[in-house]
C-alpha positions in Angstrom: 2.0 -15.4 23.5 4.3 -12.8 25.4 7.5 -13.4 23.7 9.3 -11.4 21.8 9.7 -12.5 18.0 12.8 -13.1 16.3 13.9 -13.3 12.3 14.0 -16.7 13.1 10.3 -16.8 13.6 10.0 -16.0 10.2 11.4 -19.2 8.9 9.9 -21.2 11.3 6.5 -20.0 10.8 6.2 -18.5 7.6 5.8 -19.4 3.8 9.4 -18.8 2.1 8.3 -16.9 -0.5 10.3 -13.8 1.0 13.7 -13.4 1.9 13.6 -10.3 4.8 16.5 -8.6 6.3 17.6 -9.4 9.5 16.8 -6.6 11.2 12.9 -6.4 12.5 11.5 -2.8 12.6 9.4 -2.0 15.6 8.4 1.7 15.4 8.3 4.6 12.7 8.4 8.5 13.0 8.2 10.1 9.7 11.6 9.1 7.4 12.7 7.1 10.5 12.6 3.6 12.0 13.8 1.9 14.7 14.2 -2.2 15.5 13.9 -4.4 18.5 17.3 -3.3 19.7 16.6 0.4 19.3 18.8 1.0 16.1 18.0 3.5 14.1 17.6 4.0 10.4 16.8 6.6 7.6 13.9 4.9 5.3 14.8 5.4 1.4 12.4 2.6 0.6 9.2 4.2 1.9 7.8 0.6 1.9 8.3 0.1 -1.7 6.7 3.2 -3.1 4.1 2.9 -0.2 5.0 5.4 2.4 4.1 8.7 0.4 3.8 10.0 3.9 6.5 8.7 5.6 5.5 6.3 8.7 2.4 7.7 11.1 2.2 10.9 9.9 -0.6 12.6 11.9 -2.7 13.4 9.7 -3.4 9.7 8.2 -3.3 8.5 12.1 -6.3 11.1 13.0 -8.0 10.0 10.1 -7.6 6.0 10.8 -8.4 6.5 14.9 -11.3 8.7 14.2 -12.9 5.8 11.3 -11.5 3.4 13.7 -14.1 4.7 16.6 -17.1 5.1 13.5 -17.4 2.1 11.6 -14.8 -0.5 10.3 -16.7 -2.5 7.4 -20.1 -3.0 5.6 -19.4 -5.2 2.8 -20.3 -4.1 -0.8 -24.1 -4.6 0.5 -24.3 -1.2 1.6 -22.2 1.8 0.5 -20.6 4.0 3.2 -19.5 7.9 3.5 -15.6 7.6 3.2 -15.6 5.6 -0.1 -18.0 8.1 -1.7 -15.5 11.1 -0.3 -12.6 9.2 -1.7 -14.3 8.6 -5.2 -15.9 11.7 -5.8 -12.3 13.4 -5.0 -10.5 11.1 -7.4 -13.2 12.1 -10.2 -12.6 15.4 -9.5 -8.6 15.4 -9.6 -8.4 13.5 -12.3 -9.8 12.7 -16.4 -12.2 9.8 -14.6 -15.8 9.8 -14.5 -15.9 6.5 -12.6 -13.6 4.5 -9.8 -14.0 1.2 -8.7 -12.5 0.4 -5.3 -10.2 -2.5 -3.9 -7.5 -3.5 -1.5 -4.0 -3.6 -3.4 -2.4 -2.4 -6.7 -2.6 -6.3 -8.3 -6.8 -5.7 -7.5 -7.1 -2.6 -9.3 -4.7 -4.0 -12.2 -7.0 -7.3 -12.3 -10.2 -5.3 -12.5 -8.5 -2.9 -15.2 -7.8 -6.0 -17.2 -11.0 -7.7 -16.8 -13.0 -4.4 -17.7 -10.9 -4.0 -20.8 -12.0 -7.4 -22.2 -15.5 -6.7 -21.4 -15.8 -3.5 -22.8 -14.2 -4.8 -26.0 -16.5 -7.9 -25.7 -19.5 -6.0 -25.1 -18.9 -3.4 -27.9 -17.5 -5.4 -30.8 -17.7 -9.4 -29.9 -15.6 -11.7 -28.1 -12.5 -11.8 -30.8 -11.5 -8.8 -29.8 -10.0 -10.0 -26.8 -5.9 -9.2 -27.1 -3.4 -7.2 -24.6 -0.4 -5.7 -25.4 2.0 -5.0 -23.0 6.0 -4.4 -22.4 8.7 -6.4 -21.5 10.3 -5.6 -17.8 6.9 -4.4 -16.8 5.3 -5.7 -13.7 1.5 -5.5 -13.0 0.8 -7.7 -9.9 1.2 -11.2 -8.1 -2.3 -12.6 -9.4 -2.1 -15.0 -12.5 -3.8 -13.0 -15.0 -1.5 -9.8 -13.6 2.1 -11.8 -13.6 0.9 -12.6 -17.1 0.2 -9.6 -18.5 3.7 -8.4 -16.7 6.4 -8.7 -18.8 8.8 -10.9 -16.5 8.8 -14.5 -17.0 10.3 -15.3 -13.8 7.0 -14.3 -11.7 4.4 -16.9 -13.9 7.3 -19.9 -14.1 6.1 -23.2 -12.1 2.0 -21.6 -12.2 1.0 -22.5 -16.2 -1.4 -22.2 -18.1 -1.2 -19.0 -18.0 -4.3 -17.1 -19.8 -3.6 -16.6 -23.3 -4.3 -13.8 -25.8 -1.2 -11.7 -24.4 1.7 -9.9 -26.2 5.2 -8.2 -25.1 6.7 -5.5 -26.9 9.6 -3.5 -25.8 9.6 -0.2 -23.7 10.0 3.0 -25.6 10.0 1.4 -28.9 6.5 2.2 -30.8 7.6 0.3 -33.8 7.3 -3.2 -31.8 3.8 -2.2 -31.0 2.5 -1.6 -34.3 3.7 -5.1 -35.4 1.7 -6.2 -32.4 -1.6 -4.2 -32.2 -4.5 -5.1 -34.8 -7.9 -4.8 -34.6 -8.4 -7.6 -32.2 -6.4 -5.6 -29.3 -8.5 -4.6 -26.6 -5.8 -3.0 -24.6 -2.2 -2.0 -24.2 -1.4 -1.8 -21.3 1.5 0.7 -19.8 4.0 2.2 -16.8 4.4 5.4 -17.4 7.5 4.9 -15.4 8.7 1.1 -15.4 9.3 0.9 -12.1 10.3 -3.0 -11.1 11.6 -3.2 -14.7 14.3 -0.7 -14.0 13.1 2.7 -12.8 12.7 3.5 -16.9 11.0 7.1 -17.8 9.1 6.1 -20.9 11.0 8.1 -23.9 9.4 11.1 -25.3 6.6 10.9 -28.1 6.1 7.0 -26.6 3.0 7.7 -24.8 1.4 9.8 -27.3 2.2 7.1 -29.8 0.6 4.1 -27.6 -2.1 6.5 -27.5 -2.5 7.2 -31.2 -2.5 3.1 -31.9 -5.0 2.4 -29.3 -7.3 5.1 -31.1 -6.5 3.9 -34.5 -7.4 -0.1 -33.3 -10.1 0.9 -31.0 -8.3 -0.3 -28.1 -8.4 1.1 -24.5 -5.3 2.9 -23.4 -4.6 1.6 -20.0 -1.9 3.3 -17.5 -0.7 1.6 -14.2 0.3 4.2 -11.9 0.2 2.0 -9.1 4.3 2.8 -8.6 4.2 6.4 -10.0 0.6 7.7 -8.4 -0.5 10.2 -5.6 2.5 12.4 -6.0 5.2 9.9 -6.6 5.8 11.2 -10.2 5.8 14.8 -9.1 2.2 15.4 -9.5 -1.3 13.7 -8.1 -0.6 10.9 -11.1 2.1 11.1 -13.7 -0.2 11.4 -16.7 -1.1 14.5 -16.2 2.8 16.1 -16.5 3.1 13.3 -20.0 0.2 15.1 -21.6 -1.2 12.0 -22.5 -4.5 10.9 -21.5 -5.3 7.0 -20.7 -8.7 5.1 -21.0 -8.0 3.5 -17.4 -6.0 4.3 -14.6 -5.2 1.8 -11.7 -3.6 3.1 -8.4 -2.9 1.7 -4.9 0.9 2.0 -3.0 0.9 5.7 -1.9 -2.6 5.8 -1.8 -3.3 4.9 1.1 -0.2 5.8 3.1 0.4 2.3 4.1 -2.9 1.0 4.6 -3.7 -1.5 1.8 -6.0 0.1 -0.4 -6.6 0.5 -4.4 -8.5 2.1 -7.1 -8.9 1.7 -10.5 -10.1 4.8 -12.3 -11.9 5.1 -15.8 -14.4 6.9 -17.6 -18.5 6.4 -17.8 -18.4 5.0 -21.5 -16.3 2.2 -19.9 -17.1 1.9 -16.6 -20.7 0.7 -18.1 -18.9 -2.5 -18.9 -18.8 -3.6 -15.6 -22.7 -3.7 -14.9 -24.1 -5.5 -11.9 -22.5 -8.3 -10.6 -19.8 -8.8 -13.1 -17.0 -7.9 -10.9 -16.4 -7.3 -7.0 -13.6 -7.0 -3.8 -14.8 -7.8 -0.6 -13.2 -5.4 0.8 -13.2 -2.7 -1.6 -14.5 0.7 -0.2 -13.4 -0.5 3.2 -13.9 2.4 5.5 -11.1 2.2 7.0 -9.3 2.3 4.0 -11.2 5.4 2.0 -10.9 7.1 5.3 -7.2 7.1 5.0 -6.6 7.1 1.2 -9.0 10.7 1.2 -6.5 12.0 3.9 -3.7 10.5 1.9 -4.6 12.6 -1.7 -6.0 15.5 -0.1 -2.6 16.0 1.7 -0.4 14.9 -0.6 -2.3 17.1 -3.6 -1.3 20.4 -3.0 0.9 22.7 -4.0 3.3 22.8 -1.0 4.0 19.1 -1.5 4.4 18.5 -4.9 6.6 21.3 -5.3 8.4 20.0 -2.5 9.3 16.8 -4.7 10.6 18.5 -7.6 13.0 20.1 -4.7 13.6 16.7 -3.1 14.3 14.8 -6.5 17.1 17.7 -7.1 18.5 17.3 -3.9 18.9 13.2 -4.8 20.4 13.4 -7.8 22.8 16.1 -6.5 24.1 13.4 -3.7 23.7 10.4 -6.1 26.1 12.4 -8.7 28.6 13.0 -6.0 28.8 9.7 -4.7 29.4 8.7 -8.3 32.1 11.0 -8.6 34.2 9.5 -5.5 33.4 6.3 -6.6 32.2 5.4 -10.2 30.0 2.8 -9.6 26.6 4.2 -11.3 26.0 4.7 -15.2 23.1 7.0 -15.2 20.7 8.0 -12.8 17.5 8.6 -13.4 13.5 8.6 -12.7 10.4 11.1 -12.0 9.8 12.4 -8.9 10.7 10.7 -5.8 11.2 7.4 -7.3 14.6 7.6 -8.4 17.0 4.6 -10.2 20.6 4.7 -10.4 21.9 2.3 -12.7 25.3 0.1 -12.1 28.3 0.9 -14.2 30.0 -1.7 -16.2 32.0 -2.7 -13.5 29.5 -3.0 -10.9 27.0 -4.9 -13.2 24.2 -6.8 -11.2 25.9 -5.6 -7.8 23.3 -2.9 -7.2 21.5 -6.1 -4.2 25.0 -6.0 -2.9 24.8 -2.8 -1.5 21.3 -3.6 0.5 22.7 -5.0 3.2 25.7 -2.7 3.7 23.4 -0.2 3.6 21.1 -2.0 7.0 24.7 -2.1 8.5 24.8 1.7 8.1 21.8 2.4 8.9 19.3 3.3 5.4 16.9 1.2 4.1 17.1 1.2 0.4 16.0 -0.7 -3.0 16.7 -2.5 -6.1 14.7 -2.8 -9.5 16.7 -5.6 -10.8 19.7 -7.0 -9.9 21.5 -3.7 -11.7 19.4 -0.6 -10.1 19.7 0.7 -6.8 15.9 2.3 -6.3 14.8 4.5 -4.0 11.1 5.3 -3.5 11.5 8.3 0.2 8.8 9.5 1.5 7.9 12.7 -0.6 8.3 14.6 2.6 10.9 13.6 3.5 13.0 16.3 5.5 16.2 17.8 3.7 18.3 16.4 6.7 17.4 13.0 6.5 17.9 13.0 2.7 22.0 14.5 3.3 22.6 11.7 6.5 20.6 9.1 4.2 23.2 9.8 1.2 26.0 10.1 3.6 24.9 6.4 5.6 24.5 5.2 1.4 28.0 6.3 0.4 29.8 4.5 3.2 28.1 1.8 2.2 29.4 2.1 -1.5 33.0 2.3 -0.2 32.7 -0.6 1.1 31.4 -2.4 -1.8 34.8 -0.8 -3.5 36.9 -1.5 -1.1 35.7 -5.6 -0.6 35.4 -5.4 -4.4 
């Protein structure tokens, strides 16, 4: 099959459960891309939070080609070198004791999940079976993950849904406590709602769910799938909060692109999960540790997170001059590199609309909602590319003004 594909192919031949843009990217250079015809664009969507690295950064390329020549997969049989490299570093970045391994974000979320229950189960009976979680939120594509999430839309059309699961609303504790009893085994949390709006959780939140889950005996459980491995501004976002969580899960930027996940936890839970009772075929793929180890070695260090902090100053800088020439964002906000800038009254629920203006100038950019324009850069992204990005972005805005 020698010919070249087309979007068209895309209808033709695959389930229409995406909507792509027109334009087919070919080839990638760090915050660049460039399609069939050999356009070029700046990338402000880093593959939704993916790309921590931009696209084949050297390092995770040397890493991949030198697994690729060792050894590509085992099966949870046998262990293998890379996924004990990338666990032991994890445990020793990080508050875990413990990580269990797995190919995407909705994985690690499902296995967080299913070891909450368990350990509540196996400690004090199977009543004690109820999650907590938050409105907006979004926790994965898998049934028991869209169900935890806090958006309706993504479980419609696939009921019954499992059961024993509760939404109360970001940044207000007070909806919690009328929630949480003694039959909670979880409540689950963003620290950054990232689908649900690009939302910092408020101060004193955090340290509140935190406080509850102790006072229930419930596990504290933090997805950092969107805001981990230097997307917050450090390795994971809770440790700039100053509160601790029971679980972690993480996936997206860590592995640079190459689907891989993680949840993290400590050894009083992780003994919930005892032989057997869980599993991901291809969890501790090689291939996959081998480039996720790259991925947080690189990416923890001072030089680049500091380097965000810089970056995220240099965004909001452009963002609130744009704004200035053309009033079309409210607030702008977020952590890190994953930055939300909210439509004003008069641009309500227009934030898509600037997408594909934005292909037509050449930046690839994101929403969180119908009413935030997201963007998710590399978090190395080079100063230049962030000043032409902003400058491709606000000649798409004008446009949106002037076609009103």
């Amino acid at each position: 099959m020698s010919q070249t594909p087309t979007r068209a192919d895309f209808d033709r031949y695959m389930v229409p459960n995406y909507a792509p843009q027109q334009v087919i990217p070919v080839r990638g250079e760090g915050s660049r891309l460039w399609d069939q015809e050999g356009r070029e664009y700046i990338d402000f969507a880093g593959g939704i939070a993916v790309n921590g690295l931009g696209h084949c950064h050297p390092v995770l390329v040397e890493a991949l080609t030198d697994q690729a020549n060792r050894l590509w997969h085992l099966s949870n049989v046998y262990t293998n070198e890379p996924a004990l490299k990338l666990a032991r570093s994890l445990v020793e970045r990080t508050f875990a004791d413990k990580v269990f391994l797995c190919s995407s974000g909705g994985e690690a979320n499902e296995a967080a999940f299913k070891l909450a229950r368990r350990w509540a189960h196996d400690n004090f009976g199977s009543h004690k079976h109820r999650i907590v979680s938050f409105s907006q939120a979004f926790h994965g594509r898998t049934l028991f993950t869209v169900s935890v999430g806090g958006q309706p839309k993504y479980a419609q059309g696939f009921g019954p849904v499992p059961g024993g699961i509760v939404h109360g609303t970001y940044n207000d504790l007070d909806s919690v406590r009328e929630l949480i009893d003694d039959d909670t085994c979880a409540v689950v949390v963003e620290p950054m709602q990232g689908e649900g709006g690009v939302l910092p959780a408020a101060p004193g939140f955090l340290e509140g769910l935190r406080e509850l889950c102790d006072a229930h005996d419930a596990l504290l459980v933090f997805d950092e799938v969107q805001t981990g491995v230097g997307r917050s501004g450090s390795l994971f976002a809770y440790q700039q909060l100053g509160v601790t969580p029971d679980i972690l899960t993480s996936a997206k930027a860590l592995g640079g692109g190459f689907p891989v996940g993680a949840m993290l936890t400590t050894d009083r839970i992780a003994q919930a999960f005892s032989f057997g009772t869980h599993g991901s075929t291809y969890g501790g793929n090689p291939l996959a540790s081998a480039v996720a180890l790259a991925a947080v070695e690189y990416i923890d260090t001072p030089e680049v997170l500091e380097g965000i902090a810089r970056r995220h100053a240099l965004f909001r800088e452009h963002l609130g001059e744009i704004n200035a020439r053309h009033g079309v964002f409210r607030e702008v906000r977020g952590m890190g590199l994953l930055i939300g800038a909210e439509m004003s009254e008069a641009w309500r629920d227009r934030a898509k609309d600037i997408l594909p203006l934005a292909i037509e100038e050449g930046l690839m950019a994101l929403i969180a909602g119908p009413n935030v324009l997201r963007m998710a850069p590399s978090l190395v992204i080079p100063e230049a590319d962030i000043a032409e990005g902003m400058a491709r972005l606000e000649r798409a805005v004008a446009r949106l003004v002037a076609g009103q």
